[in-house]
C-alpha positions as CSV (number, residue, x, y, z in Angstrom):
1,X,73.7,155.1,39.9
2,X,72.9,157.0,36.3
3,X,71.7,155.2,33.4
4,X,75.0,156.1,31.3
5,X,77.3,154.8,34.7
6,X,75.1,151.7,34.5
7,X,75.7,151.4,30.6
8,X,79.6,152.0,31.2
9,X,79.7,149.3,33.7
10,X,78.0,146.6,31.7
11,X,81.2,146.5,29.1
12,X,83.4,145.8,31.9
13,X,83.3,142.0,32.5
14,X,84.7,142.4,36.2
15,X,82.3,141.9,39.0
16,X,84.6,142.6,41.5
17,X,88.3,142.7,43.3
18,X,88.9,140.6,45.9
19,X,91.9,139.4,47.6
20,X,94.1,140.8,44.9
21,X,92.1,138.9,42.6
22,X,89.8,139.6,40.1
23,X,86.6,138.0,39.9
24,X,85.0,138.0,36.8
25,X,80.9,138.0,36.1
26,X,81.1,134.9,34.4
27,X,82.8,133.3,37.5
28,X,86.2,133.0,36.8
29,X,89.2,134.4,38.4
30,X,92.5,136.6,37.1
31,X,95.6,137.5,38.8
32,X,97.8,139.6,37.8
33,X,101.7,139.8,38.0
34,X,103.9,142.7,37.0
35,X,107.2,141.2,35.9
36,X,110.6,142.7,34.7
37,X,112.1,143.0,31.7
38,X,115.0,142.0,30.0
39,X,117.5,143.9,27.3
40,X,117.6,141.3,24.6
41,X,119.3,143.3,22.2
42,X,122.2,143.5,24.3
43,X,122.8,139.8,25.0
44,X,125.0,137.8,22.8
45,X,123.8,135.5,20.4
46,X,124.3,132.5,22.9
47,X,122.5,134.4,25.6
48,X,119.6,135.3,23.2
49,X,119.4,131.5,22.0
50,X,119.2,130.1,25.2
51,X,116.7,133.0,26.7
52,X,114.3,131.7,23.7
53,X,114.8,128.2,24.3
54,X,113.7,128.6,28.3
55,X,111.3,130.7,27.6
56,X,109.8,128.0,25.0
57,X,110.1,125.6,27.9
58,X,108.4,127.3,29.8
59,X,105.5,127.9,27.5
60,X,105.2,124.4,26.9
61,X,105.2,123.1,30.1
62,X,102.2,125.1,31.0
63,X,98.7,123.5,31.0
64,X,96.4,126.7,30.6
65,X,96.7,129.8,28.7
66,X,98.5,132.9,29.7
67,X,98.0,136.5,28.7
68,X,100.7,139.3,28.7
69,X,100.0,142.6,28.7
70,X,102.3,145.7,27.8
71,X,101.5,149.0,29.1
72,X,103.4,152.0,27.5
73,X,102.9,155.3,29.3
74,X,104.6,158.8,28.3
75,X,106.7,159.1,31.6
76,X,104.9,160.8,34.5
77,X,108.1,163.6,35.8
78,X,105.6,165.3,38.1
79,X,106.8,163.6,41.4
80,X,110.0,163.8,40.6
81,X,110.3,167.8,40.0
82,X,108.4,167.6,43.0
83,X,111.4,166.0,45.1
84,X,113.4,168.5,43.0
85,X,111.7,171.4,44.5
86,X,111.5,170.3,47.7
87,X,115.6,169.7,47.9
88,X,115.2,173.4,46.1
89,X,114.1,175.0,48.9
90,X,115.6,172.8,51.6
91,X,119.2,174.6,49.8
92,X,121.3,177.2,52.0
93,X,123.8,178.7,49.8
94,X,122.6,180.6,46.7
95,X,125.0,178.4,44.3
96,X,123.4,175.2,44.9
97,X,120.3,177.2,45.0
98,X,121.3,178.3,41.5
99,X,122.3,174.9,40.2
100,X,119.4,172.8,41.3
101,X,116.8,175.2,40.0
102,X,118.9,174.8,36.3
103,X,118.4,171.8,36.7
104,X,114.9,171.8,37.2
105,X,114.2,173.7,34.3
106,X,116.3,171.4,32.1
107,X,114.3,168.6,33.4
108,X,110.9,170.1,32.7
109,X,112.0,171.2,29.3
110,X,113.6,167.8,28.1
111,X,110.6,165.9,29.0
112,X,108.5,168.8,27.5
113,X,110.6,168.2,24.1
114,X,110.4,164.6,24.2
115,X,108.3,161.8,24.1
116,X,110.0,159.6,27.3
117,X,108.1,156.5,27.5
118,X,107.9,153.9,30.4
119,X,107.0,150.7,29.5
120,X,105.5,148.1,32.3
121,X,105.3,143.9,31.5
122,X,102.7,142.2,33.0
123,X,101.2,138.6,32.9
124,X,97.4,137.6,33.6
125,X,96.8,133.9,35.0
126,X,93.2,133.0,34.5
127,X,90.9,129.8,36.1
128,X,87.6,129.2,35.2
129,X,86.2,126.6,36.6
130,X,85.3,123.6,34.7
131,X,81.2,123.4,34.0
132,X,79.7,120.2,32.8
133,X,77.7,119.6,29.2
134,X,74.3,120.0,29.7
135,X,70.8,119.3,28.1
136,X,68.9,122.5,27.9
137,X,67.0,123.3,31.1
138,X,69.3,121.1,33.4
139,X,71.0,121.9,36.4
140,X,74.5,123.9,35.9
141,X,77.1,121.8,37.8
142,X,80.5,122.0,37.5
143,X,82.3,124.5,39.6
144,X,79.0,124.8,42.3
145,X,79.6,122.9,45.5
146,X,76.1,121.8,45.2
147,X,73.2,122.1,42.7
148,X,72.4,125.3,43.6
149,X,72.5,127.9,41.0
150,X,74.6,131.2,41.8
151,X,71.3,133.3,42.5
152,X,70.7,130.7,45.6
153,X,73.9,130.4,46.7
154,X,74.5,131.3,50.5
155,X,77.3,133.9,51.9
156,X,78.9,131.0,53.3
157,X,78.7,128.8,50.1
158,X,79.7,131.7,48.0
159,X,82.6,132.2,49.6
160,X,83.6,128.2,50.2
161,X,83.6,128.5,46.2
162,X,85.2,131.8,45.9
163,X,88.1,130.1,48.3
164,X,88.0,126.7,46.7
165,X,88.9,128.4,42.9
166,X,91.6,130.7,44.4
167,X,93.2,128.0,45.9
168,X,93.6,126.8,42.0
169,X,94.6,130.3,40.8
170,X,97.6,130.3,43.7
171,X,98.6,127.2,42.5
172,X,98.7,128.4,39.3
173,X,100.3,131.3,39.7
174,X,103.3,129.9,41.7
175,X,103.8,127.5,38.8
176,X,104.1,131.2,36.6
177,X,106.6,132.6,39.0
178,X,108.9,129.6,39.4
179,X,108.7,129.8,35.3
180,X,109.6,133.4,34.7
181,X,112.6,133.1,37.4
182,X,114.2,130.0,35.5
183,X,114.1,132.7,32.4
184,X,115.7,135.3,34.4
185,X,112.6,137.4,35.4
186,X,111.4,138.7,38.6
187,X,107.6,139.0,39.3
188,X,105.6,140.3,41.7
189,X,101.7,139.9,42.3
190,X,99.6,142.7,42.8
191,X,97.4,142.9,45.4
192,X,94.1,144.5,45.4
193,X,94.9,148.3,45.5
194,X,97.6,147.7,43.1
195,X,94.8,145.4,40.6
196,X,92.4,148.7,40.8
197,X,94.9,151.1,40.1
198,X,95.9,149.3,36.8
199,X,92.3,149.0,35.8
200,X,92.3,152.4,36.5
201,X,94.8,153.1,34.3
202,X,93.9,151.2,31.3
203,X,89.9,152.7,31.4
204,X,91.7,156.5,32.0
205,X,94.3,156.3,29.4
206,X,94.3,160.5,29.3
207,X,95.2,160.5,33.0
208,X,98.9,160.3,34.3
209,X,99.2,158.4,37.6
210,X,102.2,157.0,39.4
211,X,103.6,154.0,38.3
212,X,103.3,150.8,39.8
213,X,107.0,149.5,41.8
214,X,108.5,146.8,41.3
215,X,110.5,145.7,44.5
């Protein structure tokens, strides 16, 4: 690996991605949920006042922190001229023919015109594990099945560890999702290709790439 690629990588504080997880260098863990949205302006004022009240709820029912994270993206239209083209030359009669590559062309200049923005929600569950007050030069405890230091730590210790804290994450993030569904919203946790691809994303802002689904 270059010197600059070794530079680059020491700002990011993600060691690696495991599981759908990611695993920080200082130890701790993230997952990551992508959740919908909801048109507040359109509700009533009733609907509004009780969205705010359960989503206040269930803010303060929650014992650790919570970070949301908005990603706003000029729309990518690529694939979908793509499926335009392909029904393009899939057409028999010269009037469809005729209509769908119109259409095509309106497509491409609309979106050329304008700036069409997609917008994706997402909410990051963190656990890092709990690491006891200590005099200088003592042990670290805490989150280490044993006093071991990380350096010494075995495979199999390693991952005992890695296991024991992602059993705390899952917890956590079920508590999340039950949450967000009494408020009305649907979430989905990513798994590990889908956790890359957004950190792709957010360290190649100048590159367009295809959205992440929400099923």
């Amino acid at each position: 690996m270059s010197q600059a690629a070794q530079s680059a990588q020491s700002f990011v504080p993600i060691d690696e991605v495991r599981d759908g997880t990611m695993v920080l260098k200082d130890g701790s863990l993230r997952a990551v949920l992508i959740v919908s949205s909801v048109n507040f302006a359109l509700k009533s004022e009733d609907e509004q006042t009780a969205l705010i009240f359960q989503f206040q709820n269930f803010l303060n029912a929650l014992d650790f922190s919570l970070q949301i994270f908005i990603e706003s993206r000029r729309l990518d239209i690529r694939p979908y001229t793509a499926l335009l083209e392909d029904r393009f030359r899939a057409q028999t009669t010269d009037l469809m023919r005729i209509q769908t590559r119109e259409y095509i062309e309106f497509i491409k200049n609309f979106t050329a015109t304008s700036e069409i923005m997609t917008k994706s929600f997402f909410t990051v569950i963190p656990y890092t594990p709990a690491v006891l007050s200590l005099k200088k030069g003592a042990t670290p405890l805490g989150f280490l099945s044993s006093i071991k230091t990380k350096k010494t730590e075995s495979a199999t210790e390693k991952t005992e560890r890695f296991e024991d804290m992602h059993t705390q994450l899952e917890q956590r993030v079920e508590v999340v999702e039950q949450g967000l569904s009494r408020v009305g919203l649907r979430s989905l946790r990513l798994g590990t290709e889908e956790v890359i691809e957004l950190l792709y994303k957010i360290m190649n802002p100048g590159e367009l790439e295809k959205p992440i689904p929400l099923k």
